[in-house]
N, C-alpha and C positions, 0 to 999 in steps of 0.2 A: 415723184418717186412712188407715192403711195398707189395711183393710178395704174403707174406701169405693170406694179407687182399685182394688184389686181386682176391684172390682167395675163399675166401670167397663166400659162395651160394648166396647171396641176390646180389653181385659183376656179378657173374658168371652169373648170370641172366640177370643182364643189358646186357654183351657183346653177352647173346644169341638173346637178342629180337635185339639187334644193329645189327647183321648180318643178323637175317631177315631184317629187315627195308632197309637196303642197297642194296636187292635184288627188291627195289621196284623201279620202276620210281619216282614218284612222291608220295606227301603224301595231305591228307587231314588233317589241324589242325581244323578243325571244328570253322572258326573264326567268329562273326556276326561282320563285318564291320560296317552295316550299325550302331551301335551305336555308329563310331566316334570317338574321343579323349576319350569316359568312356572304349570303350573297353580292356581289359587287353590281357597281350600277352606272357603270363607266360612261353609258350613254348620255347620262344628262350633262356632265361633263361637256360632251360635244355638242346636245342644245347650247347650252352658254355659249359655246364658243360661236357655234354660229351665229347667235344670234349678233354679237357684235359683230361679227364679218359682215352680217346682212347689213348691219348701222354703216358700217367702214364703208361700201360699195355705193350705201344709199348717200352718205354725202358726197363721197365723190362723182356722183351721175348729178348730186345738185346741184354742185358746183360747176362741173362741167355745162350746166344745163337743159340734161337728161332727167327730166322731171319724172316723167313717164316710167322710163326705168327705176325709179329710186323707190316712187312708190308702188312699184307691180313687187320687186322686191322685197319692200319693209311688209304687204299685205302679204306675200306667201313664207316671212317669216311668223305673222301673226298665225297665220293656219298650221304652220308644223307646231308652232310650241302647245296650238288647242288641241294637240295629239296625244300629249301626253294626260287629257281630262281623265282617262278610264285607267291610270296607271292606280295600283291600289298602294302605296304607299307616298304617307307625307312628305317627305322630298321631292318627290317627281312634285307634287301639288304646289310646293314652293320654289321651284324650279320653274316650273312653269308660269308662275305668278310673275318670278324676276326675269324670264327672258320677255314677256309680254311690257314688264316696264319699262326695258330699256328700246323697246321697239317702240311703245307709244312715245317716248321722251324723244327717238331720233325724230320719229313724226311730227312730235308738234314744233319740235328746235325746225326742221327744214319747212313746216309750212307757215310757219311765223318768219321768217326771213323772205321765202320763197314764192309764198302763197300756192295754193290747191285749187283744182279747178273740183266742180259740183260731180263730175262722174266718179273721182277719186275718192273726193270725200261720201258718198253715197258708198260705196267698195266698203272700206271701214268703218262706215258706221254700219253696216251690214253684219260685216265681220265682226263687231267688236260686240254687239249685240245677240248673239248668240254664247255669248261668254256667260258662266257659271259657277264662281270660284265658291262663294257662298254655300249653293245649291247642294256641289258636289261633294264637299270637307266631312260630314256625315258617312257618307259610303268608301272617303278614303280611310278615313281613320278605323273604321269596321274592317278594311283589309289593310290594315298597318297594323290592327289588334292580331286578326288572324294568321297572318304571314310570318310577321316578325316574334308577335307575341308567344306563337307556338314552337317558332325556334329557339325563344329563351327556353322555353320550356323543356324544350326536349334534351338540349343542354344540359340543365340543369340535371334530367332524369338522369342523364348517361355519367355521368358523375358521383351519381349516385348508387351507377349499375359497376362503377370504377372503369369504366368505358371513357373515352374524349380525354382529353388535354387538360392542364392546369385552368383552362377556360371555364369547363365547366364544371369542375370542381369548387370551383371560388366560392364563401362565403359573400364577396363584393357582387357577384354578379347574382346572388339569390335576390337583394338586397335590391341592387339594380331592374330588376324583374320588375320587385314590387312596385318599386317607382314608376316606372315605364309603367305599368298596366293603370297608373293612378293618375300619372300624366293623361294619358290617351281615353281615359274616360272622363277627368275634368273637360278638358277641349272639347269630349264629344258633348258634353253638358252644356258646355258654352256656346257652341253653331248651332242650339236651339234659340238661342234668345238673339230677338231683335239688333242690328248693330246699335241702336241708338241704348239700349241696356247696360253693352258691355263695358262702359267707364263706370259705370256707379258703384 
């Protein structure tokens, strides 16, 4: 049952435009930051989901015994989620984090059953080596500060100006502000130090 529906046209469709998109470097989600906390971010939403579609597809071509297929798959799922490296806010960053675990998790569950042959596994370690989560968390949280953090801000002003909604009015969300700005500078204090630091 699960196969059939896979297979299914409106199915079949997502995995064609997924392989294109995985032949791109990068993507443009067309986001306007500049408005801040209203902004929505609906996309990452649909990384998740794909990316279990991509796990769904890849065990059923394992099972099937389309090896081949499973891992071209679970690899051009790992390239679309490393799309989102340049998005400047920390959800995209942990977004991305979670759709690449649950793809290395399909990968290792179907090649511990399965086994991988050496051109597969050279593909992924290829892929997975160019990975940066560490590196990048600095320059997300500098455009999670300025994005987001300027929309509290402006909020707040307009509330001030007797402009905006009960939102920005609020006493909770001044309040809120300060937190969030003290949040996002602890973390960025802490993706300085070494991971072997950060339990002490």
């Amino acid at each position: 049952k699960i196969r059939r529906t896979l297979s299914e046209k409106d199915i079949a469709e997502i995995f064609r435009l997924a392989g294109d998109a995985s032949r791109k470097l990068d993507a443009d989600f067309r986001v306007n930051y500049s408005r801040g906390p209203g902004q929505l971010l609906p996309y990452l939403a649909m990384e998740s989901d794909l990316a279990r579609l991509i796990c769904a597809k890849a065990y059923s071509d394992a099972d099937a015994g389309n090896l081949e297929d499973a891992y071209e798959g679970l690899l051009a799922g790992l390239r679309i989620s490393n799309q989102l490296r340049h998005e400047p806010v920390v959800v995209a960053h942990l977004v991305r984090i979670a759709c690449d675990s649950t793809l290395i998790s399909c990968l290792l569950d179907i090649a511990g059953r399965k086994g991988i042959d050496a051109a597969a596994a050279k593909a992924f370690i290829a892929e997975l080596g160019c990975r940066s989560y560490y590196q990048s968390l600095p320059s997300v949280l500098d455009g999670e500060r300025v994005s987001f953090g300027s929309g509290f801000y402006q909020a707040i002003i307009d509330g001030r100006r007797g402009r905006g909604g009960a939102f920005s009015k609020s006493i909770m969300m001044k309040n809120d502000y300060a937190v969030y700005l003290k949040l996002i500078n602890d973390l960025k204090a802490l993706s300085r130090q070494p991971f072997c630091d950060l339990d002490k």
